[in-house]
C-alpha positions as CSV (number, residue, x, y, z in Angstrom):
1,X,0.0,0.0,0.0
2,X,1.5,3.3,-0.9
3,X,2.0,5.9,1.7
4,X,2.7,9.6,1.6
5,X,5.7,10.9,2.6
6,X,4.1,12.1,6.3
7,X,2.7,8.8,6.8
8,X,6.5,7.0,5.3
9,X,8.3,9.4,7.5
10,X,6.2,8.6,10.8
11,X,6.1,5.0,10.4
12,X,10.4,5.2,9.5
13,X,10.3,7.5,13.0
14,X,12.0,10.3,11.1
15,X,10.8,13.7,9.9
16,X,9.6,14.2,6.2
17,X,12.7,16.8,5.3
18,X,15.0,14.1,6.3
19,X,13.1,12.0,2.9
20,X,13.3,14.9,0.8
21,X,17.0,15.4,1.3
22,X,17.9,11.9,1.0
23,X,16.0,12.0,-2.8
24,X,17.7,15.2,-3.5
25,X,21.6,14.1,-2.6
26,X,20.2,10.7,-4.3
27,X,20.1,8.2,-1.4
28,X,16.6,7.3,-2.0
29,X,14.4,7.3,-5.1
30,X,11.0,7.9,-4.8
31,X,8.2,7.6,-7.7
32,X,5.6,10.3,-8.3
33,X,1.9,10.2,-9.2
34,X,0.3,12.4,-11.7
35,X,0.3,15.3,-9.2
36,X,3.7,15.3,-8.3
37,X,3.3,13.8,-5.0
38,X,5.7,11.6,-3.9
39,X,4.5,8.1,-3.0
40,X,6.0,5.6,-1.1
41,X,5.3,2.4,-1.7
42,X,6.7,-0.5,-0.2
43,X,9.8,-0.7,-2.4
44,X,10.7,3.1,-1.3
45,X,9.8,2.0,2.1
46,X,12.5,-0.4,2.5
47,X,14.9,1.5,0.5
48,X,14.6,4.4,3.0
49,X,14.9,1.6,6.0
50,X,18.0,0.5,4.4
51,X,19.3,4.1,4.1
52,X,18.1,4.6,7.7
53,X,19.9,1.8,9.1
54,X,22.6,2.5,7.7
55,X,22.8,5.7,8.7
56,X,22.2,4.7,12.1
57,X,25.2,2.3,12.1
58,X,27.1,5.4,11.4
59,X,27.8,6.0,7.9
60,X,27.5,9.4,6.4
61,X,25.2,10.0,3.9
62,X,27.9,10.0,0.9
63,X,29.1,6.7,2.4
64,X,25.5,5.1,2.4
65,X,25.2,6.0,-1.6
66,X,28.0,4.6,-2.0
67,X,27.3,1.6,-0.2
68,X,24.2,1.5,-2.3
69,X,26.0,1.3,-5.6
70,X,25.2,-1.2,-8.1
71,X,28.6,-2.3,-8.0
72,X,29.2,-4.6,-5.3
73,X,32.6,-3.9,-5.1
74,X,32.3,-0.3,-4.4
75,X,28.9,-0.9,-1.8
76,X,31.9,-3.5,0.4
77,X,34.7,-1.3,0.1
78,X,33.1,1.5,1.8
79,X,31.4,-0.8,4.7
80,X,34.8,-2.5,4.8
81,X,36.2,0.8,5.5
82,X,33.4,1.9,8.0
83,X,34.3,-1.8,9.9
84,X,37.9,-0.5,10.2
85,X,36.8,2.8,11.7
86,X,34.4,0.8,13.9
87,X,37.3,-1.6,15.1
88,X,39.9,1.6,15.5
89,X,37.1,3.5,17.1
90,X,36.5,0.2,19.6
91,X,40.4,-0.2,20.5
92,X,40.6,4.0,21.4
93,X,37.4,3.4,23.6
94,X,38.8,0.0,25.6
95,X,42.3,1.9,26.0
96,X,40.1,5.2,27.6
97,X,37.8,2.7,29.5
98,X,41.6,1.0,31.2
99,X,43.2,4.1,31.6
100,X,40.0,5.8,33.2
101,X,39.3,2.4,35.6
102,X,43.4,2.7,36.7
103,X,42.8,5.9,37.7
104,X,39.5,4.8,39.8
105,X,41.9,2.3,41.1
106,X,44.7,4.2,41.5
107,X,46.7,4.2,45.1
108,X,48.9,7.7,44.0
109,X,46.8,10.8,45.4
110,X,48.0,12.6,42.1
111,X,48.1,10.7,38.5
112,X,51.2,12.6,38.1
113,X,52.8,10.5,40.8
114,X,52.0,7.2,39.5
115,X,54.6,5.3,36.7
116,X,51.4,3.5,35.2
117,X,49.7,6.7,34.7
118,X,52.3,8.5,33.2
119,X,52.7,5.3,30.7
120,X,49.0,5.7,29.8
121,X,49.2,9.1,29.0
122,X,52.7,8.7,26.9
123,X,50.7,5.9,24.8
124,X,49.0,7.2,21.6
């Protein structure tokens, strides 16, 4: 059943100007009827969920389109390269998380004072 873009962007949880922009910049392509309306029907749906999760695992809009591309090997070499980030991004935040729990644990009164703490912050 086709849907307008109000009733698409309330059931996708978004606002309607987020749809619009994704057809302008290309992410999404949605078919018109004889007014000029925009309706989304269930193919548009699920091509805006896609677009929506992907955005929500944290790839930019020029990333998702490209990540939509017909060619496959373009769509994996930009999620490849958004896993890398991820896995970069989840080594930086375990090295915070230890640093931050030594210093919970910490038996100096000042970080400066302690060898382990000055090893942490000499670490990249």
């Amino acid at each position: 059943m086709a849907q307008t873009i109000g009733e698409a962007a309330a059931e996708l949880g978004i606002e309607a100007h987020v749809l619009r922009h994704w057809e302008q910049v290309g992410a999404l392509t949605v078919r018109r009827d004889g007014n000029g309306y925009r309706v989304y029907d269930d193919s548009a749906l699920e091509q805006a969920r896609t677009v929506l999760k992907l955005r929500r695992v944290g790839l930019s809009l020029p990333e998702v389109i490209a990540a939509l591309s017909p060619q496959k090997s373009t769509a994996q070499a930009v999620v490849r390269a958004k896993i890398a980030a991820l896995e970069g991004e989840i080594v930086r935040r375990q090295q915070a998380m230890t640093f931050l729990q030594h210093t919970v644990e910490c038996r100096h009164r000042y970080l400066d004072d302690c060898p382990e703490c000055s090893t942490f912050v000499r670490e990249a």
